[in-house]
KOLLO-303111 format. One record per residue: residue in one letter; residue number from 1; x negated, y negated, z of N, C-alpha, C, O in turn. Coordinates in Angstrom, 1 decimal. Example, Ala and Ser with C-alpha at 12.3 -4.5 7.8 and 13.67 -1.06 7.14 Angstrom:
<pts>
  rest   nr     n.x     n.y     n.z    ca.x    ca.y    ca.z     c.x     c.y     c.z     o.x     o.y     o.z
     A    1   -13.2     5.7     7.8   -12.3     4.5     7.8   -13.2     3.3     7.8   -14.2     3.3     8.5
     S    2   -12.8     2.2     7.1   -13.7     1.1     7.1   -12.9     0.0     7.9   -13.4    -1.1     8.0
</pts>
This chain:
<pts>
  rest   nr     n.x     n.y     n.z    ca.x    ca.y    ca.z     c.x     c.y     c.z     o.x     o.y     o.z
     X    1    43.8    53.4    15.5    43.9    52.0    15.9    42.8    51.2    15.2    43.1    50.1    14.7
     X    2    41.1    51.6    15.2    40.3    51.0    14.6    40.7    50.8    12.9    40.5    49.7    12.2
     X    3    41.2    52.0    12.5    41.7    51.5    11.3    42.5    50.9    10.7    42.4    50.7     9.5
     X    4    43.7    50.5    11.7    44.3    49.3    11.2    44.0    48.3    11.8    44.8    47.3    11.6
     X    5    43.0    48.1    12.8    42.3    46.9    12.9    41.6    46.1    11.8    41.7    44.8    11.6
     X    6    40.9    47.1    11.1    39.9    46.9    10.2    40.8    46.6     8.4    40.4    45.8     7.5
     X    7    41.7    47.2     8.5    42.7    46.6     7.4    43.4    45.5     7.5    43.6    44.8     6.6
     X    8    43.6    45.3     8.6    44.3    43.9     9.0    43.3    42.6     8.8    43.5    41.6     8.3
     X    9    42.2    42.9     9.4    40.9    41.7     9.1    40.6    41.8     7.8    40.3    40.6     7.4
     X   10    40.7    43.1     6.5    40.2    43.2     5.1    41.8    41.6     4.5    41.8    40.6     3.8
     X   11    42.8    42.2     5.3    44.0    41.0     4.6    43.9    39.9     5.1    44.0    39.0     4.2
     X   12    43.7    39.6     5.9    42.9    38.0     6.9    42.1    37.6     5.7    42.6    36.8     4.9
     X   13    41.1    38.0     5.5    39.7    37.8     4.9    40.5    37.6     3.5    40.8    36.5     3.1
     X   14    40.9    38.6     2.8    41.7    38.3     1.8    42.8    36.7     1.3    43.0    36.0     0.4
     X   15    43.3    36.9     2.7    43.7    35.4     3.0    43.6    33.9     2.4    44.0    32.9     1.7
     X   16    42.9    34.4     3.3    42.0    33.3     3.7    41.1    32.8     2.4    41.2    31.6     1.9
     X   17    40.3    33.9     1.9    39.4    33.6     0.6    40.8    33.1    -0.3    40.4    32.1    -0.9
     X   18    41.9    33.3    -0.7    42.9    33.4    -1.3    43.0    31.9    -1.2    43.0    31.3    -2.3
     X   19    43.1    31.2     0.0    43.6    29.9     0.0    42.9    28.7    -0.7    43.4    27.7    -1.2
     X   20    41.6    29.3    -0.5    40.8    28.2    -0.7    40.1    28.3    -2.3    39.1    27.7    -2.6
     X   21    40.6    29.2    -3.2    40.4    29.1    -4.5    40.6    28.4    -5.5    41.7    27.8    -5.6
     X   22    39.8    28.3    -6.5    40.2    27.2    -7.5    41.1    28.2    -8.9    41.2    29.3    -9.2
     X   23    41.8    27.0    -9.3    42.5    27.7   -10.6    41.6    27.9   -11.5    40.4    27.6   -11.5
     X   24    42.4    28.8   -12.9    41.3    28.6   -13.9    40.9    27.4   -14.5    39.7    27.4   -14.8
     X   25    41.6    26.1   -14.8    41.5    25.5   -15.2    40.5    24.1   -14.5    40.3    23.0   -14.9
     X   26    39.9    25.0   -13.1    39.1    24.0   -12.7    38.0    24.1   -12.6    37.1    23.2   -12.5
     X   27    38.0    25.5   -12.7    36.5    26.1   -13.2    35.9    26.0   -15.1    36.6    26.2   -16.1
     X   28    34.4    25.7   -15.0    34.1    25.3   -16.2    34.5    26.3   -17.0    34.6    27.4   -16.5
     X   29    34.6    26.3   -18.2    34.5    27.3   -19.4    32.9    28.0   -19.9    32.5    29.1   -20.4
     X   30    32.1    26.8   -19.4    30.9    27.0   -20.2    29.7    27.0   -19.0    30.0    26.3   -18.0
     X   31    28.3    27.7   -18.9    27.6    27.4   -18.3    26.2    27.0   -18.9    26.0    27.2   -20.1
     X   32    25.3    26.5   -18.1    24.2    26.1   -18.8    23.3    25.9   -17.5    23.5    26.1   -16.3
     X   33    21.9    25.5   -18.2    20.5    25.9   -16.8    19.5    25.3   -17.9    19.4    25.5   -19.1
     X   34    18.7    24.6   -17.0    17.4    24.6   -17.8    15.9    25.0   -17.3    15.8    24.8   -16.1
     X   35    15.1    25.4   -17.7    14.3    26.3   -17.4    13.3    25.6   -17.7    13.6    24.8   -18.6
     X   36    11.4    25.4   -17.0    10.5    25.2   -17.3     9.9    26.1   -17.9    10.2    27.3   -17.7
     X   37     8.9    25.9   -18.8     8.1    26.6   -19.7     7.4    27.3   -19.1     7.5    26.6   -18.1
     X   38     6.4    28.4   -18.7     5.9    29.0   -18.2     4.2    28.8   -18.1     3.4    29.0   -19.1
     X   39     3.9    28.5   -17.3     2.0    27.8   -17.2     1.4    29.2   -18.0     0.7    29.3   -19.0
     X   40     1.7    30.1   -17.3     1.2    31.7   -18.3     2.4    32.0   -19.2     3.3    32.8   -18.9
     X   41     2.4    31.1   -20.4     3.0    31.3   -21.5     2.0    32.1   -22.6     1.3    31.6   -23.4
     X   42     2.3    33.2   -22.3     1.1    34.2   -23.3     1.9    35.2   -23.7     3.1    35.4   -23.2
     X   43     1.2    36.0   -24.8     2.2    37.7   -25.3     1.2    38.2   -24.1     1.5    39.4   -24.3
     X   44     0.5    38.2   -23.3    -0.2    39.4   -22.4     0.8    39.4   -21.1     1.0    40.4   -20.4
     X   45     1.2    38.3   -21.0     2.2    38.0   -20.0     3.2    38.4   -19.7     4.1    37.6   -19.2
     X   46     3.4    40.3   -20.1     5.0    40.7   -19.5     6.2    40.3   -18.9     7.3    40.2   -19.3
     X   47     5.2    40.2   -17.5     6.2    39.6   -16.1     7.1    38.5   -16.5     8.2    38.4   -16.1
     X   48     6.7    37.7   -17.4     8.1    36.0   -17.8     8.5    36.3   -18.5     8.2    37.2   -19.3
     X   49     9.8    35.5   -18.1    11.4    36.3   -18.5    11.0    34.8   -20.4    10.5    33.7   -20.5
     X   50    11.5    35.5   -21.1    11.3    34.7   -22.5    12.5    34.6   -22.9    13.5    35.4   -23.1
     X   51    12.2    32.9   -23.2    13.6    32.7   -24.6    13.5    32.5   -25.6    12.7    31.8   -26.1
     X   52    14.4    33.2   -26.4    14.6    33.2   -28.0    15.2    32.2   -28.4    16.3    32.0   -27.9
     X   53    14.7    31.1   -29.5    15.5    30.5   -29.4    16.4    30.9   -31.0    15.6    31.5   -31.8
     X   54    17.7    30.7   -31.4    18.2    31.2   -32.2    18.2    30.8   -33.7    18.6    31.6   -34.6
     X   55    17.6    29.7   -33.9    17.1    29.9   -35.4    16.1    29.7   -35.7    15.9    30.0   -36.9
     X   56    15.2    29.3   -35.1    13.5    29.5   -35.2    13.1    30.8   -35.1    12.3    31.3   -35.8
     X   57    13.9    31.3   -34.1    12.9    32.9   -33.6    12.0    32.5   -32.7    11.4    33.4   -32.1
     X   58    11.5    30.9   -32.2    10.3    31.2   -31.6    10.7    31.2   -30.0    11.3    30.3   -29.5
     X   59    10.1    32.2   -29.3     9.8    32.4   -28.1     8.7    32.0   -27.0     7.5    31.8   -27.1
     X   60     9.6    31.8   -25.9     9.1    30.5   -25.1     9.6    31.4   -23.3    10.6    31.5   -22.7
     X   61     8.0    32.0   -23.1     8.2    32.1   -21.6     8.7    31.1   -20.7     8.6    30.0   -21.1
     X   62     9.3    31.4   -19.5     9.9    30.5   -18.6     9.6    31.1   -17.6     9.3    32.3   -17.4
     X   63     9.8    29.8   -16.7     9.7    29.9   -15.3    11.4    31.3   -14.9    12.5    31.2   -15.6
     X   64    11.3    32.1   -13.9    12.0    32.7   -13.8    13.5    32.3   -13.3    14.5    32.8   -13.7
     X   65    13.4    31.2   -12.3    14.6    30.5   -11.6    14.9    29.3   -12.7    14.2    29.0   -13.6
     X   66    15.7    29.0   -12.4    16.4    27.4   -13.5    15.7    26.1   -12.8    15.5    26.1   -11.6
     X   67    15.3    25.3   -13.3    15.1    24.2   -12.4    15.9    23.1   -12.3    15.6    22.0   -12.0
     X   68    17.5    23.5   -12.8    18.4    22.1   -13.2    19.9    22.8   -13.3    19.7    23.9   -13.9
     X   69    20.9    22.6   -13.1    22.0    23.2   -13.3    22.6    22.3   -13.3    22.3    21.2   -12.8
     X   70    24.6    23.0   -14.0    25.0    21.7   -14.6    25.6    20.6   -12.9    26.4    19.6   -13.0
     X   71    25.4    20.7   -12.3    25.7    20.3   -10.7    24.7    19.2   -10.7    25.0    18.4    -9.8
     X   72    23.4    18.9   -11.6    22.6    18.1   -11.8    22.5    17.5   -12.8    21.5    16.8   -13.0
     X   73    23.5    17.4   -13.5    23.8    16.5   -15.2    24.5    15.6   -14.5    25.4    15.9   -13.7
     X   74    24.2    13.8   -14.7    25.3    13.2   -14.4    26.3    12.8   -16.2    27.5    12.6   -16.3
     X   75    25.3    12.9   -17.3    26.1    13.1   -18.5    25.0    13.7   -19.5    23.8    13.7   -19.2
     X   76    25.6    14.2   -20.7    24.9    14.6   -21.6    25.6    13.5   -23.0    26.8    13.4   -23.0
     X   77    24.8    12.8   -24.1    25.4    12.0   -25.5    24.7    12.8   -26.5    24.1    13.8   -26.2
     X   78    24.7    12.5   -27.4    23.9    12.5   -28.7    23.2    11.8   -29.1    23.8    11.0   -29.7
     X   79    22.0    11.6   -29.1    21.0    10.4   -29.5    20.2    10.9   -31.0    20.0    12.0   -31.4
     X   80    20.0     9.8   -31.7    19.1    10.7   -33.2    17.3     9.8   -32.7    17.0     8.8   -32.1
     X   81    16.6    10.6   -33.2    15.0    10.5   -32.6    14.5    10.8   -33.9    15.3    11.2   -34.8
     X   82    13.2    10.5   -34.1    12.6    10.9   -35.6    12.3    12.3   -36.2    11.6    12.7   -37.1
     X   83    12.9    12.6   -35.2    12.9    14.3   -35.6    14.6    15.0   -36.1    14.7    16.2   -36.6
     X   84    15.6    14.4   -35.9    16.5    14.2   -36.0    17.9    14.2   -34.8    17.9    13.2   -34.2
     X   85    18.8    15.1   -34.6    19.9    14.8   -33.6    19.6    15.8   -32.3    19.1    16.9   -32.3
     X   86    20.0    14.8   -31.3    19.5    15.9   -30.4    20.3    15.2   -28.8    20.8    14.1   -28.8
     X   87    20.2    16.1   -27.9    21.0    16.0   -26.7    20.2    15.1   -25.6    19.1    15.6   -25.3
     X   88    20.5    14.0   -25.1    20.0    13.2   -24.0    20.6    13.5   -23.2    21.8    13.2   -23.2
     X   89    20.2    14.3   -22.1    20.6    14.6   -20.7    20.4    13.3   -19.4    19.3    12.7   -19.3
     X   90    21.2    13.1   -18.7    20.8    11.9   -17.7    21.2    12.9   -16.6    22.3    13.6   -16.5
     X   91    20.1    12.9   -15.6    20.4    13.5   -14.5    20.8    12.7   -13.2    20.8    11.5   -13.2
     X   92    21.4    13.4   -11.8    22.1    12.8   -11.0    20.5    11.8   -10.3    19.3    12.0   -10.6
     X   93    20.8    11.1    -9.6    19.2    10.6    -8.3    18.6    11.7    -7.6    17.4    11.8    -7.4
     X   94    19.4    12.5    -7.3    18.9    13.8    -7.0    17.9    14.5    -7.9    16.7    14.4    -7.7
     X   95    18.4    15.0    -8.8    18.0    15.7    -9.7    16.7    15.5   -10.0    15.7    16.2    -9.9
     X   96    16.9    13.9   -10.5    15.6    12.9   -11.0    14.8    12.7   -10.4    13.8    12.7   -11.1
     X   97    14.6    12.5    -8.9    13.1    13.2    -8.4    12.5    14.4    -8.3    11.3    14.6    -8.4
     X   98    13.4    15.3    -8.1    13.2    16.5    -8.5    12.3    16.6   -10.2    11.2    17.1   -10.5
     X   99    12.9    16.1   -10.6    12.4    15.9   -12.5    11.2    14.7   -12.8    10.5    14.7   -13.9
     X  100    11.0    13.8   -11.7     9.8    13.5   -11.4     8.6    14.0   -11.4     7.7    14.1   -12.3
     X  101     8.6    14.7    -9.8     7.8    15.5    -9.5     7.6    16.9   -10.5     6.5    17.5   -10.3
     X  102     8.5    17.4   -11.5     8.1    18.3   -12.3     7.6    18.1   -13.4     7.1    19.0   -14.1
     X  103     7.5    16.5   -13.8     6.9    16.1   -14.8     5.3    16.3   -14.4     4.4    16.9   -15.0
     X  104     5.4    15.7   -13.2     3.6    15.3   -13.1     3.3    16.6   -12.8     2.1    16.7   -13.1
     X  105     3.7    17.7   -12.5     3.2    19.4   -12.5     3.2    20.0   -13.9     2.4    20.8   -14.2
     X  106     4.4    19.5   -14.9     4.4    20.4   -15.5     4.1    20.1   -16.8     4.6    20.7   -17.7
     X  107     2.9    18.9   -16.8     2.7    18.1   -18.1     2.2    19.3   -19.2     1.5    20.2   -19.0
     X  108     2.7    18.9   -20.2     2.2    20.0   -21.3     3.3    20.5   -21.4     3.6    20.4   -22.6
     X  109     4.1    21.0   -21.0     5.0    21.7   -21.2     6.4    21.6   -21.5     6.8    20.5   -21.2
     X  110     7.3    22.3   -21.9     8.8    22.4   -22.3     9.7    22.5   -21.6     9.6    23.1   -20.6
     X  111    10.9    21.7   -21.9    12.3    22.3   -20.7    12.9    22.9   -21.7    12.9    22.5   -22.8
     X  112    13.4    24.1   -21.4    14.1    25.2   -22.4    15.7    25.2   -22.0    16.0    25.4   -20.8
     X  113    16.5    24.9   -22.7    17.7    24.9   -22.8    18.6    25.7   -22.8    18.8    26.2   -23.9
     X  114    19.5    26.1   -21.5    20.1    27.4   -21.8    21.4    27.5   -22.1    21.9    27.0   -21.1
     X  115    22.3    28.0   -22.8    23.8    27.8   -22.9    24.4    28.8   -22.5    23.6    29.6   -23.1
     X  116    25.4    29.7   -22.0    26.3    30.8   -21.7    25.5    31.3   -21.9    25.8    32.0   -22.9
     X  117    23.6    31.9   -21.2    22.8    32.9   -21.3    22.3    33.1   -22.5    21.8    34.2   -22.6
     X  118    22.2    32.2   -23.4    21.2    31.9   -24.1    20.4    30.4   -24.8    20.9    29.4   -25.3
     X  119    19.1    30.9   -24.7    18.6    30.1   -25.5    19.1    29.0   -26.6    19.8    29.4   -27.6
     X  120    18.8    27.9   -26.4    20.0    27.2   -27.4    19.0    25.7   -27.9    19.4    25.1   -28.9
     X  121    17.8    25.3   -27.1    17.0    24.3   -27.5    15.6    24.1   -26.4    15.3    24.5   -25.3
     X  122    15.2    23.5   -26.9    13.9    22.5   -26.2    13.6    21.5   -26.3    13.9    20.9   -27.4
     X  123    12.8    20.7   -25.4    12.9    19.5   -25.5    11.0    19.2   -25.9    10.3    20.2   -25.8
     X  124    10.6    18.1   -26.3     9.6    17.9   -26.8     8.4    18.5   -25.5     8.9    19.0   -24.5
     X  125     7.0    18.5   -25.6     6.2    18.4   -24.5     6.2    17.6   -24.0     6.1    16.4   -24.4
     X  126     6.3    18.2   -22.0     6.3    16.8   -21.4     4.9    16.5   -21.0     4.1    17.3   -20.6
     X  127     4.7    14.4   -21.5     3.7    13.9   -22.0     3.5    12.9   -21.1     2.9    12.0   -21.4
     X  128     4.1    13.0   -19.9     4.3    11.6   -18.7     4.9    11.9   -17.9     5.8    12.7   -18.1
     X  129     5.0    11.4   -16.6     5.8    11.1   -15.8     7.3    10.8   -16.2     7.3     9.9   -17.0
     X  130     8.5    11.3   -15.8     9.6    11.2   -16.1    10.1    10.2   -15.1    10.1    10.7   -14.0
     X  131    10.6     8.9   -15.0    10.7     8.5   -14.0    12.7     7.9   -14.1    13.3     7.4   -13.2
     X  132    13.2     8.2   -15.7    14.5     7.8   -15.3    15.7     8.7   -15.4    16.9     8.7   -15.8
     X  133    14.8     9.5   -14.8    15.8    11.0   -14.7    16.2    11.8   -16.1    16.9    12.8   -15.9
     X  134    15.9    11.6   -17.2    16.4    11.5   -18.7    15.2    11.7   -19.2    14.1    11.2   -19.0
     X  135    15.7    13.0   -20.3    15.2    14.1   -21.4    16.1    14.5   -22.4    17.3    14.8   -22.2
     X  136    15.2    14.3   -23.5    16.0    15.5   -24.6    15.8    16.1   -24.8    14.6    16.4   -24.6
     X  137    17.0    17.3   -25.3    16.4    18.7   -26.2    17.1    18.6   -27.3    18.1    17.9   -27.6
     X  138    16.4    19.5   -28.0    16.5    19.2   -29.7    17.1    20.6   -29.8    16.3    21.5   -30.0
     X  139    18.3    21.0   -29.8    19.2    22.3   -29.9    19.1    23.0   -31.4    18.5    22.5   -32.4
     X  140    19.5    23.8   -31.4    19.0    24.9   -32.5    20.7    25.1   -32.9    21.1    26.3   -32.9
     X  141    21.3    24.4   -33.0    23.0    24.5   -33.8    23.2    23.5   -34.7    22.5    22.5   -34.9
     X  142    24.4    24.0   -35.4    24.1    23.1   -36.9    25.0    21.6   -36.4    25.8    21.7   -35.5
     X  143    24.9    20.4   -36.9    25.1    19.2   -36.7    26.7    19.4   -36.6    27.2    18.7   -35.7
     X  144    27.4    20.1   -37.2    28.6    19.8   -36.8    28.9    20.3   -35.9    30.0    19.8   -35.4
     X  145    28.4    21.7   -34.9    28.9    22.5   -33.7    28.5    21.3   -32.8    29.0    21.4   -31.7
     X  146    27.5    20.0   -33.0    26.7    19.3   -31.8    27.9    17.8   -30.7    27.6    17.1   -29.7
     X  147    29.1    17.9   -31.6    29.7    16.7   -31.1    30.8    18.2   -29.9    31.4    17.6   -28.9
     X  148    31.0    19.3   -29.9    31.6    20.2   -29.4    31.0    20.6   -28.3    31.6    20.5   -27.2
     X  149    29.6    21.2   -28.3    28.5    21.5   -27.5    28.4    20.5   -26.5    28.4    20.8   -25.3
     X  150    28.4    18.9   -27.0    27.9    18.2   -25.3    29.5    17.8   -24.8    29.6    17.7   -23.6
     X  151    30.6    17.7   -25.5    31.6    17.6   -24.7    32.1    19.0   -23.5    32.8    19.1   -22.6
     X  152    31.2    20.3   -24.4    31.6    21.3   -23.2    30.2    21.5   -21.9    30.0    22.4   -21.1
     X  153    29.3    20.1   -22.1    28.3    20.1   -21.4    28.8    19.2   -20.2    28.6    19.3   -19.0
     X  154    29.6    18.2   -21.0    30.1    17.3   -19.9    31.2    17.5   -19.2    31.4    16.7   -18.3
     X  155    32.3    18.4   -19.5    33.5    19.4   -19.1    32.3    20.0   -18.1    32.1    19.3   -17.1
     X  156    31.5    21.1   -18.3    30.7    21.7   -17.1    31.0    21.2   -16.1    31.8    21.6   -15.3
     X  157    30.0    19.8   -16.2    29.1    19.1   -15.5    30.3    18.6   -14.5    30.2    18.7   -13.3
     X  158    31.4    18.0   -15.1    32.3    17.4   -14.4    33.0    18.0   -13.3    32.9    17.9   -12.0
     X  159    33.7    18.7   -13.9    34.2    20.4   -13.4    33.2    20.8   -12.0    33.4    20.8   -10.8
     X  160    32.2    21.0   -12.7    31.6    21.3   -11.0    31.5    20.0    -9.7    31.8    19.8    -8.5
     X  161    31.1    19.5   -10.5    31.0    17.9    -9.5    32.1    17.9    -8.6    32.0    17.8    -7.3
     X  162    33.4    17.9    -9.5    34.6    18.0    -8.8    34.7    19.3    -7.6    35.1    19.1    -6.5
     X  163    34.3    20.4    -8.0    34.3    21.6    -7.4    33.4    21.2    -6.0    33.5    21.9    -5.0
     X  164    32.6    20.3    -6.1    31.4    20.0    -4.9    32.4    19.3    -4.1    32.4    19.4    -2.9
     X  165    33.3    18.5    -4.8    33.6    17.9    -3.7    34.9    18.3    -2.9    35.1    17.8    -1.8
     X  166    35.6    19.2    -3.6    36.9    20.3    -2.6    36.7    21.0    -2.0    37.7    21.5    -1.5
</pts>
């Protein structure tokens, strides 16, 4: 009897989880995270998890957790800066004090850019106070993959938003 008690609750549970699922098409294709630079950014420094970035080679300790996910993008465009083309992120009001307060902690340092689990750019040193929620990073793909890359940033972004709210 306990065991078809316990099967009958495994198809309940089954159910149930069943109902409340999203299709594939509502879920993003792509994911992404951005990571702070690491205050013990050193080679002595085992313990931080490091990103490669993919055509520099150069590597950049991080903080271990993400400090931003795409649930915190309210859009990503393309902006050109004197260094050349690069991704402006605008975060939600949420986000943005969040990204405040990390500025004034984490002056000196990088937001590292992550795409489908890897390294993919950085944004300059932060040199101030961030106060309008908005940063760039300067991605490491060639100019033509860059008009492809933020529309599957803003597909993410949307995608989940939407998912927050069903």
């Amino acid at each position: 009897m306990g065991e078809k008690r316990c099967v009958l609750g495994g198809v309940a549970l089954l159910l149930g989880l069943a109902g409340g699922c999203q299709t594939a098409k509502d879920l993003p294709k792509s994911d992404f995270h951005f990571y702070i630079e690491s205050k013990e950014n050193s080679q002595n420094a085992t313990w931080i998890p490091t990103a490669i970035l993919p055509v520099s080679g150069l590597s950049v300790g991080v903080c271990s957790y993400p400090a931003f996910f795409p649930k915190d993008v309210e859009f990503a465009r393309i902006v050109t800066s004197n260094f050349g083309k690069c991704i402006l992120f605008k975060l939600t009001q949420q986000a943005a004090i969040e990204l405040y307060k990390l500025s004034v902690e984490c002056s000196g340092r990088k937001i590292v850019f992550a795409f489908n689990g890897k390294a993919l750019g950085l944004s300059a040193p932060i040199d101030g106070t961030i106060m309008d929620g908005a940063f760039t990073i300067f991605p490491e793909v060639e100019e033509s993959e860059l008009e492809t890359l933020v529309a599957e940033i803003n597909d993410a972004a949307t995608k989940v938003k939407n998912l927050k709210k069903n």
